[in-house]
N, C-alpha and C positions, 0 to 999 in steps of 0.2 A: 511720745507714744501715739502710734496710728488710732484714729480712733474707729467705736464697734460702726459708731453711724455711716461710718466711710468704707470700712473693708469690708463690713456685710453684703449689703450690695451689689460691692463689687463683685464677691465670690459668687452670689448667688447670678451675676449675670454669667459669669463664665463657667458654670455646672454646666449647662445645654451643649454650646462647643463641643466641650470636655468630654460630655457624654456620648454625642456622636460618634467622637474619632475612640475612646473606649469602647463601644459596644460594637466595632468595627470588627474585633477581634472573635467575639460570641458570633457572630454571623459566618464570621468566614470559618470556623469550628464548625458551623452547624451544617453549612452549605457540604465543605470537606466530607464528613462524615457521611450524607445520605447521599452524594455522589461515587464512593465511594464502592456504597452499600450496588448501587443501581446502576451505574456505567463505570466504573470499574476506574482504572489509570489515566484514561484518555476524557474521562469525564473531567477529574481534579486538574487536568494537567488546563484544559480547556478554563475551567475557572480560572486555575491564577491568570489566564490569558486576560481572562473576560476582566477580573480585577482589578490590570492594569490599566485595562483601557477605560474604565471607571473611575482611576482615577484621573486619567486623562481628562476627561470631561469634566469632573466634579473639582480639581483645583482651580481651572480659572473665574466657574462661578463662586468658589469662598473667594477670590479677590475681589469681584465685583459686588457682592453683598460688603466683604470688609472695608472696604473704600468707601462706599456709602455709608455704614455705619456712624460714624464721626459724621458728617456732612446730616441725616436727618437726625440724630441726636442735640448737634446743637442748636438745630433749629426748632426745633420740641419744645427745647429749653430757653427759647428764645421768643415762644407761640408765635412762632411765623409759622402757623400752619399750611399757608397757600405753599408754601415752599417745603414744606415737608411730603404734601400730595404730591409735588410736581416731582420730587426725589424721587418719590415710592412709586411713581408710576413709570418715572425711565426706567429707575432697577427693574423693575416687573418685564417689560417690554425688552428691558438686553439680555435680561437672567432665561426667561420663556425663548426669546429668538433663539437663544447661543443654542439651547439643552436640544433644542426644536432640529434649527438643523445640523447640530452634531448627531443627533438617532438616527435623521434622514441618511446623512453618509453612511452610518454604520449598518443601517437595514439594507443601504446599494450595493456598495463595495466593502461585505466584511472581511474577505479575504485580505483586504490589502490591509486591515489594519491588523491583524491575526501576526501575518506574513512580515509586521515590525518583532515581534517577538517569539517566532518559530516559523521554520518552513519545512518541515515534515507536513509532506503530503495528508497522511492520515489526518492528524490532528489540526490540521488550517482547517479539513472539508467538516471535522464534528464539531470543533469551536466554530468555522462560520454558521455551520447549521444552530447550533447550538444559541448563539447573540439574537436571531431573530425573533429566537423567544425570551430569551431576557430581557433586551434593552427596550423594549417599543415605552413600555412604562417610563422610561427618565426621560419621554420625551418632553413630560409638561413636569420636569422636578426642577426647573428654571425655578418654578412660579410658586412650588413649595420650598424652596432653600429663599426666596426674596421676601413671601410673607412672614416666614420663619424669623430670619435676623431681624426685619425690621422691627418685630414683637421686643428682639433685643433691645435695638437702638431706643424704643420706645418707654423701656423700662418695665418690660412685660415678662422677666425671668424666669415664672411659673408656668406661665401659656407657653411659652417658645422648651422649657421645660418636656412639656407633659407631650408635646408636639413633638421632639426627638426621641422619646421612648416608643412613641404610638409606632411609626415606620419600622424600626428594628425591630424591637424589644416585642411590642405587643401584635406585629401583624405577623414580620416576617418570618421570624425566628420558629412562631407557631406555627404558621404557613409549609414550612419547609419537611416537616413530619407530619403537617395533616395530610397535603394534598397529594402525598404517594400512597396512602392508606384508601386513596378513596380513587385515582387515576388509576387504569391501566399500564399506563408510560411513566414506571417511578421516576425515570430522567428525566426527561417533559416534566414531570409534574414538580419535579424540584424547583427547575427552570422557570416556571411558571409562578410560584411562591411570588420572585420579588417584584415582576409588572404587576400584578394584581394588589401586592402590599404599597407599590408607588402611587396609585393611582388613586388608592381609598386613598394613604396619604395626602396625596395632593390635594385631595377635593375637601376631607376634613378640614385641614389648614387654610385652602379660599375661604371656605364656609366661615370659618372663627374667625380668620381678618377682615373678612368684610363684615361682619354685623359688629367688629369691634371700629372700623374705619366707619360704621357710621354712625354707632353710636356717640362714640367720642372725636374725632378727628374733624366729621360732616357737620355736626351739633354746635364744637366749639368754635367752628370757623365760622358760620351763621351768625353764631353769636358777638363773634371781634366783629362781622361785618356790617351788624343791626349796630353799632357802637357806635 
């Protein structure tokens, strides 16, 4: 029999994942509906565009946090701390470049990436219009999907937790029915929702990994070093 000490745990490290790619569906519901409300056909038709290309960007940073994940987990467990810093700070640096300049393409040339999955005129010109207000925010979500998992690899289930609902659940989702109530441009203002929910995002998640990298990661390494 598997025991509770081992598959607790383990479930509870894979709630956060799970919960991201779940609440993926509550967003795109919410998004749907008040684009609907506000630009009409060529609004939703522009999202699933934008969607795609979302996820374009967002799978090969989960490879590069999951490849690492294993790699600073057993060094954790192994308190080779210098090597779990050295880990966390490549990923940081390749997760932050990639997201960095993938937005930079996509702010230059949106048409061309539009133009992979529709070329009707109309809707390239309001979905390119359209990306320039969405994406500028995932430019720094490198460096919140790296703080993020590595809270996993660390063994940190309830921070990396409470950090996957905050993005969706608790900024955007709100976001997306507050900020047409209070804009003039309920489109814009939809749009708008999820750079401004990236961004707190983002800066929340530095904030909590860095006073947790030094209180514990900075301290204990000081410590093997004073040995």
């Amino acid at each position: 029999m598997p025991s509770k000490k081992v598959i607790l745990p383990v479930l509870a490290l894979g709630i956060a994942p799970f919960i991201m790619q779940s609440t993926e569906s509550i967003v795109l519901i919410s998004l749907n509906n008040q684009l609907s409300k506000f630009g009409g056909d060529l609004a939703v038709g522009a999202m699933a565009i934008m969607s795609s290309i979302m996820q374009m960007i967002t799978l090969p940073l989960m490879g590069l946090t999951q490849g690492a994940q294993p790699i600073i987990s057993y060094n954790y467990g192994a308190k080779s701390l210098d090597r779990v810093k050295k880990a966390f700070k490549l990923l940081l640096i390749s997760c932050l470049s990639y997201s960095a300049i993938a937005v930079t393409l996509i702010m230059l040339f949106p048409s061309v990436f539009v133009s992979i999955f529709n070329n009707k005129p109309e809707l390239v010109e309001v979905t390119s219009w359209a990306m320039r207000i969405y994406f500028p925010g995932m430019a720094i979500f490198g460096a919140q999907i790296a703080c993020q998992q590595t809270f996993l690899s660390l063994g940190q289930a309830k921070i990396s937790l409470l950090l996957a609902l905050l993005r969706k659940i608790v900024l955007l989702v709100p976001l997306i029915f507050i900020l047409p109530a209070i804009l003039e441009n309920g489109f814009q203002a939809v749009l708008l929702a999820e750079p401004i929910s990236d961004i707190l995002a983002a800066t929340t998640t530095l904030i909590c990994f860095m006073k947790f990298y030094k209180k514990t990661l900075s301290s204990n390494l000081e410590a093997q070093q004073e040995i």
